[in-house]
N, C-alpha and C positions, 0 to 999 in steps of 0.2 A: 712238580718240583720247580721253584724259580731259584734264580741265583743273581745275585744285584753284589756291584764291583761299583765304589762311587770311591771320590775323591773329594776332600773340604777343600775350601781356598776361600783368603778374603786381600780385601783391596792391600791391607797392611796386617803385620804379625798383631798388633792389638785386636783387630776386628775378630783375625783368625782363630784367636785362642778364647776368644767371646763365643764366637758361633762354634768350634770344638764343643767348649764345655755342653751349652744347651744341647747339642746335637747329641753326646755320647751320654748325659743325662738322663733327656729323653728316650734316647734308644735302649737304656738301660733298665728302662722301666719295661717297656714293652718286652725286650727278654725275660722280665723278670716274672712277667704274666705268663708267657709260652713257652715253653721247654723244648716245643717243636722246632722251633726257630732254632738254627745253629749260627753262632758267630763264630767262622771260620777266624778272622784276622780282625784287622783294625778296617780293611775296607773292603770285607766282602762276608755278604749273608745268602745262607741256605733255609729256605722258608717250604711249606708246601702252602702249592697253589691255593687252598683255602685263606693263604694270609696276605695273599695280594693286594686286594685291596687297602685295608689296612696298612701296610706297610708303603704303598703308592703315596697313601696319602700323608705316612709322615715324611716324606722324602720329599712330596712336591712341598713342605713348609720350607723346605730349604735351598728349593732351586736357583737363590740367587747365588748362591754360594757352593753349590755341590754340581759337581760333572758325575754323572750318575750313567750304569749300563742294567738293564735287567735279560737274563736270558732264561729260557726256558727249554732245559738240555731234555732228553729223551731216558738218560741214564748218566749216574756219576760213579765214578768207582776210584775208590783210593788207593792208590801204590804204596805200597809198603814194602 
C-alpha cells in the first residue's frame, strides 16, 4: 500500500490554476481507469504498490510545481 500527500504551488495564482487544471485533469483520468486507486482528499492518494510506478511517473511531470511525500505504511485503519 503507498500513500502520496503532495501540494500544487506556482510562481503566481495564474500559473497555479494552469498547472491545477492539468494536474487534477490528468489525474482524473488515471482514477478513472483504476478503481483501486482511492482519492482520499484533494492532496492525498491511496494506491497499492502495483501502481507506483505509474503513479511516480505522473507526479514526477509535475515536480516543478508540486512538494510531493510518498509513504509506504504497514497498515491503515480508519476511525470511525
Amino acid at each position: 500500500m503507498l500513500v502520496y500527500i503532495y501540494d500544487l504551488f506556482g510562481k503566481d495564482i495564474k500559473e497555479y490554476n494552469k498547472v491545477k487544471r492539468r494536474f487534477y485533469y490528468e489525474l482524473k483520468k488515471i482514477l478513472a481507469g483504476n478503481p483501486q486507486i482511492n482519492w482520499k482528499t484533494k492532496s492525498m492518494l491511496v494506491a497499492p504498490e502495483k501502481e507506483e510506478e505509474k503513479l511516480d511517473y505522473f507526479f514526477k511531470k509535475y515536480k516543478e510545481w508540486i512538494i510531493l511525500y510518498k509513504f509506504k505504511p504497514q497498515s491503515i485503519t480508519p476511525i470511525t
